[in-house]
C-alpha positions as CSV (number, residue, x, y, z in Angstrom):
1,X,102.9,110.5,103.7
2,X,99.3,109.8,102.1
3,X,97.9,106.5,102.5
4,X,98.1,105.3,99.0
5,X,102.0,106.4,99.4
6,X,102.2,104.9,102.5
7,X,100.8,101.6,101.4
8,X,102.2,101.5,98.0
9,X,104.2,98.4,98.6
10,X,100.8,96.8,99.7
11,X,98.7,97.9,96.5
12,X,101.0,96.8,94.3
13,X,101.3,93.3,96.0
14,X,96.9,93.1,95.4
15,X,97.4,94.0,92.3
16,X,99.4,91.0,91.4
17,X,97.4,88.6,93.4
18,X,94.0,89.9,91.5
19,X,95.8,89.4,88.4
20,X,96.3,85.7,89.1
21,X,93.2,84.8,91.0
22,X,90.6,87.3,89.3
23,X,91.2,86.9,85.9
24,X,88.2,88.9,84.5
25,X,88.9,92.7,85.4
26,X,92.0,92.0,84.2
27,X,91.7,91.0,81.0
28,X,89.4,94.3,80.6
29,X,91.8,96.8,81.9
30,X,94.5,94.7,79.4
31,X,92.6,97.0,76.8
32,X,93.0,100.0,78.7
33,X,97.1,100.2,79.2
34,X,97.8,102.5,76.8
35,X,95.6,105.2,78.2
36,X,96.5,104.6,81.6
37,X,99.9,105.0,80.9
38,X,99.2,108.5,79.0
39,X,97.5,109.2,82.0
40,X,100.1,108.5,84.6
41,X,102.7,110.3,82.7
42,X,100.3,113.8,81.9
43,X,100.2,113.4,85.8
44,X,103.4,113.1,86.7
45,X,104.8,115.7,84.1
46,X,103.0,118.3,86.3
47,X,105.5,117.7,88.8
48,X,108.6,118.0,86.2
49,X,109.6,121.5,84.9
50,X,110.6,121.4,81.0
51,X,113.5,123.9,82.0
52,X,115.3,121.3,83.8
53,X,115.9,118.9,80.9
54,X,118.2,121.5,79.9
55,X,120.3,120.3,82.6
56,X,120.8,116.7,80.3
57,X,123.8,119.0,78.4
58,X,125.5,118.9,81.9
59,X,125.0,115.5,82.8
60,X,124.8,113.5,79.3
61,X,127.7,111.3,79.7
62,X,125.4,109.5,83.0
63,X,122.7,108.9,80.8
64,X,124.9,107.2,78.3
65,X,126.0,105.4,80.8
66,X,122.7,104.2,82.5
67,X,121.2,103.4,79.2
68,X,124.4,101.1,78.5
69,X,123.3,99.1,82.0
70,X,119.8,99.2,81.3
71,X,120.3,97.7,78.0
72,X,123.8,95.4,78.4
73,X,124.1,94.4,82.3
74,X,121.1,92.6,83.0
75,X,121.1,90.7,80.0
76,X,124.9,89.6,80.4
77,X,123.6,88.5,83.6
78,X,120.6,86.2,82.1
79,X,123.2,85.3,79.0
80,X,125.3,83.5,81.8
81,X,123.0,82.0,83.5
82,X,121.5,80.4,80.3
83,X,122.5,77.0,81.0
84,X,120.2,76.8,84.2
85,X,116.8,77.5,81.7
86,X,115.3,76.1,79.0
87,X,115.3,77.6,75.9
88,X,112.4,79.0,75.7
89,X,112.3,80.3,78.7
90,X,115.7,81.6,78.5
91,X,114.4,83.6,75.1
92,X,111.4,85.3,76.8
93,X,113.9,86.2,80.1
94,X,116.0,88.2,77.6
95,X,113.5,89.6,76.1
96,X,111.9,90.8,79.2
97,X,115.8,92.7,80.4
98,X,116.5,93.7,76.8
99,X,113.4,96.2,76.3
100,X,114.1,99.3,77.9
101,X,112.6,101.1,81.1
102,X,109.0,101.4,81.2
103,X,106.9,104.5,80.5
104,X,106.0,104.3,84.3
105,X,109.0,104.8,85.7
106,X,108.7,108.5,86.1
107,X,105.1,107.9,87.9
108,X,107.3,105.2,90.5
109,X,109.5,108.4,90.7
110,X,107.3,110.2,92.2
111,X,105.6,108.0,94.1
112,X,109.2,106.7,95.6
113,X,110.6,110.3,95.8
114,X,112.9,110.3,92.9
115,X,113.6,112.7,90.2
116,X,110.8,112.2,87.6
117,X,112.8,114.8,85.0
118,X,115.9,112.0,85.0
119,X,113.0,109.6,85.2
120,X,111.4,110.8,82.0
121,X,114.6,111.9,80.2
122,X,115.9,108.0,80.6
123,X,112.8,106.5,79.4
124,X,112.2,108.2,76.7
125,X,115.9,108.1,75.1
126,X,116.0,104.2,76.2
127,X,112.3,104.4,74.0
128,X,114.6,106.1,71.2
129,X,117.3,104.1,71.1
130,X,115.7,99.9,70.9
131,X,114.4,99.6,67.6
132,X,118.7,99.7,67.0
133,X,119.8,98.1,70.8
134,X,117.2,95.1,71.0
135,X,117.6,92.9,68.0
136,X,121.3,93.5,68.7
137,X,120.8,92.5,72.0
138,X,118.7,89.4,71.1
139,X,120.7,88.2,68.2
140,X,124.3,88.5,70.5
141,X,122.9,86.6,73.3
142,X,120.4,84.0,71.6
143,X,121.3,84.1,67.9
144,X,117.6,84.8,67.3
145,X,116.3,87.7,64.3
146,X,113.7,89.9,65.4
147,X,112.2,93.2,64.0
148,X,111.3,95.9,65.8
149,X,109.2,98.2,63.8
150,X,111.0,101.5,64.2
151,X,108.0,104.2,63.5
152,X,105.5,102.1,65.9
153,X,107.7,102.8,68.5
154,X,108.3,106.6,67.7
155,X,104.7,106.7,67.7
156,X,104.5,105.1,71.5
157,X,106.9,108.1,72.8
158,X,104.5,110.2,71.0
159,X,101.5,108.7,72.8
160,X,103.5,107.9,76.1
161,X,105.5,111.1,76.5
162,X,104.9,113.9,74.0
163,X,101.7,114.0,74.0
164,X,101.4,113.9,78.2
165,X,104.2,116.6,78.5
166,X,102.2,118.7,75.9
167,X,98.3,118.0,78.0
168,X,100.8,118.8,81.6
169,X,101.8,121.8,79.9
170,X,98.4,122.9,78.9
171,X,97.1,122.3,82.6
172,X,99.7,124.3,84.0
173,X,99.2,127.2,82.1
174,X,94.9,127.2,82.8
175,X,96.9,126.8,86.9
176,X,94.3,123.6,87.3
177,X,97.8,121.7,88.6
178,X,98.0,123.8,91.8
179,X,94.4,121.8,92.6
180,X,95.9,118.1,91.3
181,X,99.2,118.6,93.0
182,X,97.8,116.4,96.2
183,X,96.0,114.0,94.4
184,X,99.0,113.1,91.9
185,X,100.8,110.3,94.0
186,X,97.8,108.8,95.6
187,X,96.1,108.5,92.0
188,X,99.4,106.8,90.1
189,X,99.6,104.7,92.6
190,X,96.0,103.2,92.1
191,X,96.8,103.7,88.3
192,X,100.3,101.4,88.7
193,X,97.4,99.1,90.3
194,X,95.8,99.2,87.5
195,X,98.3,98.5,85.5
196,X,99.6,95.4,86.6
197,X,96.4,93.8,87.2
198,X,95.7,94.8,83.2
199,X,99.3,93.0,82.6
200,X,99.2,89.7,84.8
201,X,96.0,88.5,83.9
202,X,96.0,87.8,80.5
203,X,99.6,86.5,81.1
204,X,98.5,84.4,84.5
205,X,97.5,81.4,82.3
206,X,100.8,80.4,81.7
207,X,101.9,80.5,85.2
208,X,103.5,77.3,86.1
209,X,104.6,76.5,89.8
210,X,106.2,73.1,89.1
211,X,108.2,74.2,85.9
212,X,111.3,74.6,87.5
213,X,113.0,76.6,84.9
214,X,110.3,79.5,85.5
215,X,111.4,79.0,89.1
216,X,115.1,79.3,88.1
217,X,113.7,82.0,86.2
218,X,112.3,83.7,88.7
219,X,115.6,83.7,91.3
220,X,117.7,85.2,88.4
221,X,115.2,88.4,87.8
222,X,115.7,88.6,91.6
223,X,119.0,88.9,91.4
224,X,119.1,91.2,88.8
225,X,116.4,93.4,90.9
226,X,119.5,93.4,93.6
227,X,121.9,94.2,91.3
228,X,120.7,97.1,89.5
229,X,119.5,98.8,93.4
230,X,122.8,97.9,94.3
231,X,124.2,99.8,90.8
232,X,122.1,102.8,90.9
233,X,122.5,103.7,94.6
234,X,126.5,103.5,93.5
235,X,126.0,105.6,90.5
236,X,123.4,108.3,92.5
237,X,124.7,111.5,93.5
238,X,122.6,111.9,96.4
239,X,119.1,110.1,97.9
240,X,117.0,111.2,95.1
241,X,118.9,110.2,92.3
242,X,119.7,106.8,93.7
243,X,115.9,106.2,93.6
244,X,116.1,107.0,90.5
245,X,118.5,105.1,88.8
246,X,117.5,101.9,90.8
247,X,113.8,102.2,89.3
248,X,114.8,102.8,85.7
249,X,117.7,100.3,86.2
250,X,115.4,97.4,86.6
251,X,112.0,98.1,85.8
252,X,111.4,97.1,82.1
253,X,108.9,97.7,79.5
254,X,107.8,94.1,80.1
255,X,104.5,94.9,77.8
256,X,106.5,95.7,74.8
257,X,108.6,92.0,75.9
258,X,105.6,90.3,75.7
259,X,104.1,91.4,72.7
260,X,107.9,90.4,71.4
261,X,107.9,87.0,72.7
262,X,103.8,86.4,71.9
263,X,104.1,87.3,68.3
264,X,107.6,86.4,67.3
265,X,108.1,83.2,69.8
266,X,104.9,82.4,71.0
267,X,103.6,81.7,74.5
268,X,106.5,79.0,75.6
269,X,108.9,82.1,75.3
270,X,106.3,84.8,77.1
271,X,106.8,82.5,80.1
272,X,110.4,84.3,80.6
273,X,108.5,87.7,80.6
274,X,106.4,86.3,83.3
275,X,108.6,85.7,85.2
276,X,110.3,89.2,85.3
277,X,107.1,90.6,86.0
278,X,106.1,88.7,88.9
279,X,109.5,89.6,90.7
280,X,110.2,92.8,89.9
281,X,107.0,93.9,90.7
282,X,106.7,92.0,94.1
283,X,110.2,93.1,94.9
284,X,109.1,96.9,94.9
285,X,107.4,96.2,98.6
286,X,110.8,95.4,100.3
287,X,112.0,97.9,98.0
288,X,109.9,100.5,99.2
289,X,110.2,99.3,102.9
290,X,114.6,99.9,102.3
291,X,113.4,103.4,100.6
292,X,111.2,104.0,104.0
293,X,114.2,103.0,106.5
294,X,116.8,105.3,104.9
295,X,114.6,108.3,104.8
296,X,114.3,107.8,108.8
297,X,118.3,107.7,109.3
């Protein structure tokens, strides 16, 4: 296992720190996501081959399913637990489980030994199917209108996925993958890095320690983090897809949540967001370190 691979769990950790204390790269590399993310997908659609998402025919009832807990589960879970948070915060924490899997998840796929196809075939339908699932979502569980502009998101799967799979498919045929092969997981890794640093620091100003809401907060996107590991090894056919399912179960889109709670709530709401991020992302080290002691079994 590379270094980078190896160490994953410790880069993403730094990453999270340097978004809190060191502010300043951050807050440049905040204006850089979107090609990073283009980025980490061309990279890791070198590893997927287009002829297996012919397989989804075979398998689409799973995919309904999963997209039903990405979208449903977790925020029934934060919709009972709403009398232990403010408000505000409450908002911003459904927000940040009501957005669907992030774009990353099929880089973490490959990084974690999943199945980036599933990966990217997940994502991109959960992309798909929000403009409709999230204001439904938000206005069941909080009573609160918001609109989701529906051809600003088709253009994000455009950038995020079509346009990657198209730039994989170009390197492939000029054979220049068989040189990037090696350098694939080691380089997302650093790019997830990259990523979260972009993401924490602008939001790291709102940060508070002594609120104990965003501390409640906080425990509940843990135990959703459990839960949906817990759910996705259940659902998984085998060791692969378990890794799979857990990463797109709970790892959210939480820039899309923020830019939700930021223009439609303001920052009071984004606090919820934080939150999730915080958590989910620390809780990929002891993630990876379960991931590490199964593979030795």
């Amino acid at each position: 296992m590379k270094l980078t691979q190896k160490y994953f769990w410790l880069i993403i950790l730094l990453s999270l720190v340097l978004g809190i204390v060191w502010k300043g790269p951050g807050l440049i590399l905040k204006n850089w996501l979107t090609p990073i993310l283009m980025i980490m997908m061309t990279l890791g659609c070198l590893k997927i081959d287009l002829k297996e998402l012919r397989n989804f025919k075979h398998d689409w009832w799973r995919y309904i399913l999963i997209l039903g807990n990405i979208f449903i589960v977790s925020s029934l879970v934060v919709f009972l637990c709403q009398k232990f948070l403010n408000p505000e915060i409450y908002l911003g924490l459904l927000l940040a489980v009501a957005v669907p899997c992030g774009i990353s998840v099929v880089a973490f796929s490959i990084i974690l030994n999943g199945q980036p196809t599933k990966a990217l075939i997940t994502t991109t339908l959960a992309h798909l199917t929000a403009p409709l699932l999230i204001p439904i979502i938000v206005w069941l569980f909080a009573h609160k209108i918001i609109n989701i502009n529906i051809l600003s998101m088709f253009w994000l799967v455009f950038k995020l996925v079509i346009i990657p799979i198209l730039l994989a498919e170009i390197i492939k045929y000029f054979k220049f993958d068989k040189y990037l092969e090696k350098y694939i997981a080691g380089s997302n890794t650093i790019l997830v890095s990259m990523l979260n640093w972009g993401t924490v620091a602008p939001a790291a100003y709102l940060i508070s320690w002594q609120n104990n809401s965003f501390l409640i907060a906080m425990t509940i996107a843990l135990f959703i983090f459990i839960l949906q590991i817990i759910i996705g090894s259940l659902f998984g056919r085998n060791k692969e897809e378990k890794v799979t399912w857990s990463i797109v179960n709970f790892y959210k889109n939480t820039g899309l949540a923020s830019v939700i709670a930021l223009t439609t709530f303001g920052t009071p709401t984004a606090l919820g967001v934080v939150a999730y991020i915080l958590v989910t992302n620390a809780a990929l080290a002891p993630f990876q370190f379960w991931l590490m002691k199964v593979n030795k079994k």
